[in-house]
ZALUMDREN-170148 format. One record per residue (C-alpha): residue number from 1; residue in one letter; x, y, z. Coordinates in steps of 0.2 Angstrom, whole numbers. Each point is the difference from the previous one (the first is absolute). Layout:
N
n|res|X|Y|Z
NUM|A|X|Y|Z
...
***
This chain:
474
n|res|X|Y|Z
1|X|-110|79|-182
2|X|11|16|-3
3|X|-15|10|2
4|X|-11|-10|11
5|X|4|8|16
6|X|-2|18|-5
7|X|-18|-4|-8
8|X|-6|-7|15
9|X|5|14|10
10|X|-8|11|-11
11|X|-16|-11|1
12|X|0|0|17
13|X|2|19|2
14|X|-14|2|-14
15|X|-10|-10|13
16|X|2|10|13
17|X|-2|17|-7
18|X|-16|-7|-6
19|X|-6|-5|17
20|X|4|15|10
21|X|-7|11|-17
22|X|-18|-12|2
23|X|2|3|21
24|X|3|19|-4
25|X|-15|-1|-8
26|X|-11|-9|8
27|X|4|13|15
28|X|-3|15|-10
29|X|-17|-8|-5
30|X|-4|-3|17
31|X|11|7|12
32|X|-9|-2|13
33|X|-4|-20|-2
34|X|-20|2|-1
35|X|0|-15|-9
36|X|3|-10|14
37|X|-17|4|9
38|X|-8|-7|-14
39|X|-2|-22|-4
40|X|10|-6|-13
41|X|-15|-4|-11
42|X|-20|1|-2
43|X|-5|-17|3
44|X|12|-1|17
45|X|-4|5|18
46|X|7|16|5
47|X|12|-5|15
48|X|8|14|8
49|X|-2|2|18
50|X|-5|18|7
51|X|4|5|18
52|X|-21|4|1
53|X|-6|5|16
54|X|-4|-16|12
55|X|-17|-7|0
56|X|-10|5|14
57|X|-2|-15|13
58|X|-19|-10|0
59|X|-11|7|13
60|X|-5|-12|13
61|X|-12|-1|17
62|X|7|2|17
63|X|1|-15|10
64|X|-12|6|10
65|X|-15|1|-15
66|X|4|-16|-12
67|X|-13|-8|12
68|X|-14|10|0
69|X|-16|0|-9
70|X|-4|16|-9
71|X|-15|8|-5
72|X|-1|12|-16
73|X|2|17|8
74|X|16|-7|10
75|X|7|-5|-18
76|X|-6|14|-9
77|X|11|12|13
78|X|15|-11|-1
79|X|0|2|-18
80|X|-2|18|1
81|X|16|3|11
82|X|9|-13|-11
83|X|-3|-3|-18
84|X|13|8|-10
85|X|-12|7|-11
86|X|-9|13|13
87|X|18|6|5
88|X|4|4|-18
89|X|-17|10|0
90|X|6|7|16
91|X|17|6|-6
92|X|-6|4|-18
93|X|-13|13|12
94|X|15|6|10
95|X|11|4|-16
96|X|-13|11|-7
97|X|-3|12|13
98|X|19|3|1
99|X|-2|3|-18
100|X|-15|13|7
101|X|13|7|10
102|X|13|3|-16
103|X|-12|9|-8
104|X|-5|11|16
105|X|18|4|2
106|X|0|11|-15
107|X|-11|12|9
108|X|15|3|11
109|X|19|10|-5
110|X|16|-12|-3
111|X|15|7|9
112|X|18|-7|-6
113|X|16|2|5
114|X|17|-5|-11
115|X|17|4|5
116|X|16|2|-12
117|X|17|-5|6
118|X|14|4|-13
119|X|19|1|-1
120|X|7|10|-14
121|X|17|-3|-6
122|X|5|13|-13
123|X|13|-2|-12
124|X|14|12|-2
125|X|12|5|-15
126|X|7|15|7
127|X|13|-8|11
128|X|-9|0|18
129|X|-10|-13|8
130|X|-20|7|2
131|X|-6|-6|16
132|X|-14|-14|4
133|X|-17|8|2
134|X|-13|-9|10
135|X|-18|6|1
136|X|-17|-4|5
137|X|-17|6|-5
138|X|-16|-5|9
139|X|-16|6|-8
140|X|-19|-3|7
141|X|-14|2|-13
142|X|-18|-1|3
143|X|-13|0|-13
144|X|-19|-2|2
145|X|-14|1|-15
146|X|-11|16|6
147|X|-16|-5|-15
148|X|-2|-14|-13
149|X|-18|2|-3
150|X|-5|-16|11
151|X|13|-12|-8
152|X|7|-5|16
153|X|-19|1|8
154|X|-4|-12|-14
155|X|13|-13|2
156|X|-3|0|20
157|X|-17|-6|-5
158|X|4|-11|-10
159|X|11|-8|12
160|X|-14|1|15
161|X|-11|-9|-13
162|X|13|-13|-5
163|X|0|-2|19
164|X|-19|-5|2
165|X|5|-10|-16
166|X|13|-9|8
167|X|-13|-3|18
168|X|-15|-5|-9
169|X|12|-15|-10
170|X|5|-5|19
171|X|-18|0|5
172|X|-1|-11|-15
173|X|13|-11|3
174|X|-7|-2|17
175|X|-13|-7|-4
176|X|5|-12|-14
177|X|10|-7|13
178|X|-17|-2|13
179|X|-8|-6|-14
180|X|13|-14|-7
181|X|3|-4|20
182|X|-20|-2|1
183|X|-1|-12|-17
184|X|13|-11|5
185|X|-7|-1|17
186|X|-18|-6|-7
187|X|8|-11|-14
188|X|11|-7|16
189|X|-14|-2|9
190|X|-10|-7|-15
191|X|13|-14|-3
192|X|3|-5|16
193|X|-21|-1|0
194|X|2|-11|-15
195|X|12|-11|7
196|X|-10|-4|14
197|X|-14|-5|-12
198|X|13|-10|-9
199|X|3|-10|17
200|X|-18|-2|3
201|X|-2|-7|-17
202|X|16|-11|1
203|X|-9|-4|16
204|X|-17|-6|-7
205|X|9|-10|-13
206|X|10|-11|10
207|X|-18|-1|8
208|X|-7|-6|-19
209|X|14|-11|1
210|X|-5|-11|16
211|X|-15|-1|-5
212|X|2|-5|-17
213|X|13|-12|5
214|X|-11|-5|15
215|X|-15|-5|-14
216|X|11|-8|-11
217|X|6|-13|11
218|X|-16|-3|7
219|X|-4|-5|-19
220|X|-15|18|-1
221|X|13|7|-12
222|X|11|0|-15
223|X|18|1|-5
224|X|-4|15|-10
225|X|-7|8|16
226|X|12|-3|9
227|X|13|8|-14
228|X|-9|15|-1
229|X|2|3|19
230|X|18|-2|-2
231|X|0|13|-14
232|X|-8|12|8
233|X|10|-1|17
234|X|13|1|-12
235|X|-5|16|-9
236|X|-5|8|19
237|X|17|-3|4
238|X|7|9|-16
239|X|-12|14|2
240|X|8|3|20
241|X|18|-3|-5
242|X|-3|13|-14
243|X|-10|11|13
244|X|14|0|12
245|X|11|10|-14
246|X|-12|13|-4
247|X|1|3|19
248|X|18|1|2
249|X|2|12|-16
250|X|-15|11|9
251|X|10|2|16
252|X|15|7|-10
253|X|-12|11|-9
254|X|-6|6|18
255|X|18|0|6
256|X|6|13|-16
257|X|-15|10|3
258|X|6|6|19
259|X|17|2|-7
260|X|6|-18|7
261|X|11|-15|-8
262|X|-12|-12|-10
263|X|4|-15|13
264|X|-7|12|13
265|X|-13|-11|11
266|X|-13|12|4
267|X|-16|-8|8
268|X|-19|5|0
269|X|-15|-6|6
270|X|-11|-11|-10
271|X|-14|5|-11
272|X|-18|3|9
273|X|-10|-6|-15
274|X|-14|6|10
275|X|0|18|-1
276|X|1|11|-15
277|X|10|17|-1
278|X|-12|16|5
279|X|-6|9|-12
280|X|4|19|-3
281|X|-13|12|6
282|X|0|11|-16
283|X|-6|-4|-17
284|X|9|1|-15
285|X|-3|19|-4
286|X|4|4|18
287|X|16|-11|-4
288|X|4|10|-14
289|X|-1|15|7
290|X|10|-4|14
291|X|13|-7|-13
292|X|0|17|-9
293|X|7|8|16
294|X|14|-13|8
295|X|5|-12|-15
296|X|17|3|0
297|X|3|-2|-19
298|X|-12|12|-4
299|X|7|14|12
300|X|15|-1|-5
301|X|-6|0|-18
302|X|-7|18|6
303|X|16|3|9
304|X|9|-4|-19
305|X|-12|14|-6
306|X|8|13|10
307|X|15|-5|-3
308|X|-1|4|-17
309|X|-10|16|3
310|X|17|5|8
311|X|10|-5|-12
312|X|-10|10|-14
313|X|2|16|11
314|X|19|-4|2
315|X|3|0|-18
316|X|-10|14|-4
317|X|8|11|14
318|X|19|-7|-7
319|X|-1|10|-14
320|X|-5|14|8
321|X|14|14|8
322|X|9|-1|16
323|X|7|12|12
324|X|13|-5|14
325|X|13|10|9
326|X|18|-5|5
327|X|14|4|12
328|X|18|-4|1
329|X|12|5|12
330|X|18|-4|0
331|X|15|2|9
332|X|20|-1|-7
333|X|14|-4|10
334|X|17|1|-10
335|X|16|0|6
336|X|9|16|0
337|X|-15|11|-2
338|X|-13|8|13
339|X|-17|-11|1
340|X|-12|5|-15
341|X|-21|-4|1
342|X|-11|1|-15
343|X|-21|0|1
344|X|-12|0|-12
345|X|-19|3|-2
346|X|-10|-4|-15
347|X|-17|-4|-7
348|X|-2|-11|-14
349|X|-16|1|-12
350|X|-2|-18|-13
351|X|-9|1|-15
352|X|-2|-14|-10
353|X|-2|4|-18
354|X|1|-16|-11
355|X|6|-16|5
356|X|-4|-10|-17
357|X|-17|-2|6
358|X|3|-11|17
359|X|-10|10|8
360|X|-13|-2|-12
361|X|0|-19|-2
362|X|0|-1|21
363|X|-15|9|1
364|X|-9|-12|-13
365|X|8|-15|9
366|X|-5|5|16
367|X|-17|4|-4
368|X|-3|-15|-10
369|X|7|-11|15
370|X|-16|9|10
371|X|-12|-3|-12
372|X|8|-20|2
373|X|0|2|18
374|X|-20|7|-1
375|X|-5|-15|-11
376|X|10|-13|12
377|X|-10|7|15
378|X|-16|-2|-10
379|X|5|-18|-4
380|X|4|-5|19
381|X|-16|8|4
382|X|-9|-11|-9
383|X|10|-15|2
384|X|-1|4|18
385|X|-17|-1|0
386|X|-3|-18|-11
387|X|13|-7|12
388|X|-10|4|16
389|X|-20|-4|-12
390|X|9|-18|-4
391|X|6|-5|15
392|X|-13|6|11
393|X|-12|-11|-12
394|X|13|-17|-2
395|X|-2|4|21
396|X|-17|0|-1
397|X|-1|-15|-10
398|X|10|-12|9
399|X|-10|5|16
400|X|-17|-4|-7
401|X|9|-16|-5
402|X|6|-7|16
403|X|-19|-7|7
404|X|-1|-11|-16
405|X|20|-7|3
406|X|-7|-2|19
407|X|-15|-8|-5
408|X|10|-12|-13
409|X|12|-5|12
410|X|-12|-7|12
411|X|-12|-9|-12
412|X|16|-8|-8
413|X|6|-6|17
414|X|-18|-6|5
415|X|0|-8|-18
416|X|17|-9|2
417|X|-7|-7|18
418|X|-15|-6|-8
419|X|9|-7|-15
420|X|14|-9|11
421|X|-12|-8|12
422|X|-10|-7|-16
423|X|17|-6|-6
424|X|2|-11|16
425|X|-16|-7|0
426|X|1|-6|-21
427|X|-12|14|-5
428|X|13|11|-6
429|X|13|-1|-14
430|X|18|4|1
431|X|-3|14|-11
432|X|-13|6|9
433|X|12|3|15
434|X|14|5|-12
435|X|-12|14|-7
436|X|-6|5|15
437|X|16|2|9
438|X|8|11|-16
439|X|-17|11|1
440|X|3|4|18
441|X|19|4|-2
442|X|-6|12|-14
443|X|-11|7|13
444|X|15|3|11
445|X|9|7|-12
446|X|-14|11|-8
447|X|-2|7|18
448|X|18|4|3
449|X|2|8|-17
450|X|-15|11|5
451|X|6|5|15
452|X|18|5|-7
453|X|-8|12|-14
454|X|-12|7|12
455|X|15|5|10
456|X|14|5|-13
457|X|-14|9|-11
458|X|-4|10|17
459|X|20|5|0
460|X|-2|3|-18
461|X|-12|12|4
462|X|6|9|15
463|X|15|3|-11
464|X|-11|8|-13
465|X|-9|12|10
466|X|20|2|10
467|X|-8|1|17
468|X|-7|-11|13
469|X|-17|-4|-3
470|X|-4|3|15
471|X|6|19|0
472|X|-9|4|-16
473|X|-13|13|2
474|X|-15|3|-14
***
């Protein structure tokens, strides 16, 4: 033990000069401690906890309009004035003519002022103290490009056409918000149409039911009868609890599309399955003509096209020369001297000579970009165009089919009277009433359906053409 205590020591002190050399190093490597924004492995949850902005409170209706029962236009405003996504538009619109009005502002001279405040302490060898100086020195330059061969012409088009670009996305945005406010109106509508038919069904069963249970006591029918009445009240009830759902998750849908909380409770009236959407008074070619002048996605297609028109002449003109003139006045105020002020005049001419080509390569980019932005127009022209011929025809089609969903509704229903009555007096199976009563709540549904694609395919196409039908002019 006569050198056990020494050697510890000296382990000890090896151990800490080894940790404080590995936590040197580990601040050298990263002095800044970015590892710890990172997780402590690739298969773990990253866990750190950001002061982000705070989530935006859910939307939700005065007290004064939970109760109401709207119509489409009243939902189709409210959506406008509150879905997130049409102030976005709004703002992304906003943002860009203030970037409009950065390029204008090269058309006019910048105008600076800077002011230097010194104290000047000079050393002295010479055996006497050299007194404190103190001075100041305002100066006011202004500069202003006089000719640039269009460059800044060029860019403030651009900017007015990333403008237009920036209003026809609104436009857009508008109406995909109309158009998802009207589908998830119909398909609320729809459902809530089917879920009535559910009830009539459930209704009709239980109806079965009595009598089959009615028959089968009185000895006119069987168990199995009797089973099969029980199965199908059991599968109408099914059917409506299900129903009920798809109800529920349509009137969130509804609720998100006017900007609301999903748990929103927006009421509207039923569906008149008696009356079919009008339809539009233009053809298809007068359609598409109309589409070719206020579809938004194809103007600003066009608007694109301009955009990259200016952007061509900007790079051409950037490698052209430049003239500006510039003015400086200052003044000097220094202590111990009489008040001094300088001014200067001077014109200064740029000629780029070589640049390594930038110049060059902008020029083939920027005109490659227009001949993409050309071929993208021609592309939404033509997509434009399909859009509107598509769904004028699914429109077309699901009108022409609404007589034979009205006509198969009523014979199912007459059927299913005559059937049931048959049933009571022992003429009539179980299964007859069983198929009857499945035939007429296809009927309903068939019906519905066709009344829900007339509708949305008439939103699908007011979207394509991007005006009101209404306002659409051969």
């Amino acid at each position: 033990m006569r050198y056990g205590i020494p050697v510890i020591f000296s382990l000890a002190w090896l151990g800490l000069c080894a940790t404080a050399h590995a936590g040197i190093g580990a601040w050298v490597e990263d002095p800044f401690a970015t590892g710890d924004e990172v997780g402590s492995g690739p298969a773990r949850l990253w866990e750190h906890h950001p002061q982000l902005p705070a989530l935006p409170a859910a939307a939700s209706l005065p007290a004064q309009e939970q109760g109401q029962t709207w119509s489409l236009a009243q939902l189709s405003n409210y959506a406008l004035e509150h879905n997130p996504q049409t102030a976005a538009a709004w703002a992304g619109l906003k943002a860009q003519a203030a970037a409009l009005g950065m390029a204008e502002s090269a058309w006019l001279p910048t105008l600076s002022l800077n002011t230097n405040l010194t104290r000047r302490q000079a050393a002295s060898t010479a055996g006497f103290t050299v007194p404190a100086r103190n001075s100041a020195n305002p100066n006011l330059s202004l500069s202003y490009t006089l000719w640039d061969f269009g460059l800044r012409a060029a860019k403030v088009d651009a900017a007015r056409a990333q403008t237009w670009v920036a209003g026809y996305t609104q436009n857009q945005d508008i109406q995909q918000v109309a158009f998802a406010v009207a589908q998830s109106y119909y398909q609320l509508l729809g459902n809530e149409a089917l879920l009535e038919a559910d009830r009539k069904t459930l209704a009709e069963s239980r109806n079965n039911l009595d009598a089959a249970e009615l028959l089968y006591r009185a000895g006119q029918a069987t168990i199995g009868a009797l089973y099969q009445a029980r199965a199908s009240l059991a599968q109408a009830q099914s059917a409506l609890a299900a129903q009920e759902q798809t109800v529920a998750a349509s009137r969130g849908a509804l609720a998100n599309a006017c900007g609301l909380a999903p748990d929103t409770l927006l009421r509207i009236a039923p569906l008149d399955d008696t009356r079919t959407p009008p339809a539009p008074g233009q053809g298809a070619e007068d359609l598409m003509q109309a589409a070719l002048r206020a579809n938004p996605a194809l103007q600003e297609a066009r608007a694109q096209v301009a955009a990259a028109q200016a952007n061509l002449r900007s790079a051409q003109a950037s490698g052209l020369p430049s003239l500006g003139v510039s003015s400086n006045y200052g003044y000097l105020f220094q202590g111990g001297f009489r008040p001094a002020d300088t001014w200067t005049v001077g014109f200064t001419l740029t000629v780029p000579i070589f640049n390594g080509y930038n110049t060059h390569y902008q020029i083939r980019q920027a005109r490659a970009q227009e001949e993409q932005a050309r071929a993208n127009l021609a592309n939404s022209r033509n997509t434009a165009m399909l859009a509107v011929w598509q769904d004028y025809h699914s429109f077309r089609g699901a009108l022409a089919a609404y007589p034979g969903a009205r006509s198969g509704l009523e014979n199912a229903r007459k059927a299913l009277e005559v059937v049931q009555a048959q049933y009571k007096v022992g003429q009539a199976t179980i299964q007859d009433v069983l198929q009857a009563e499945a035939a007429l709540a296809q009927a309903r549904n068939t019906l519905i359906q066709n009344l829900v694609t007339s509708y949305v395919a008439l939103a699908q196409l007011t979207q394509a053409v991007g005006m009101p039908l209404g306002a659409a002019k051969p």
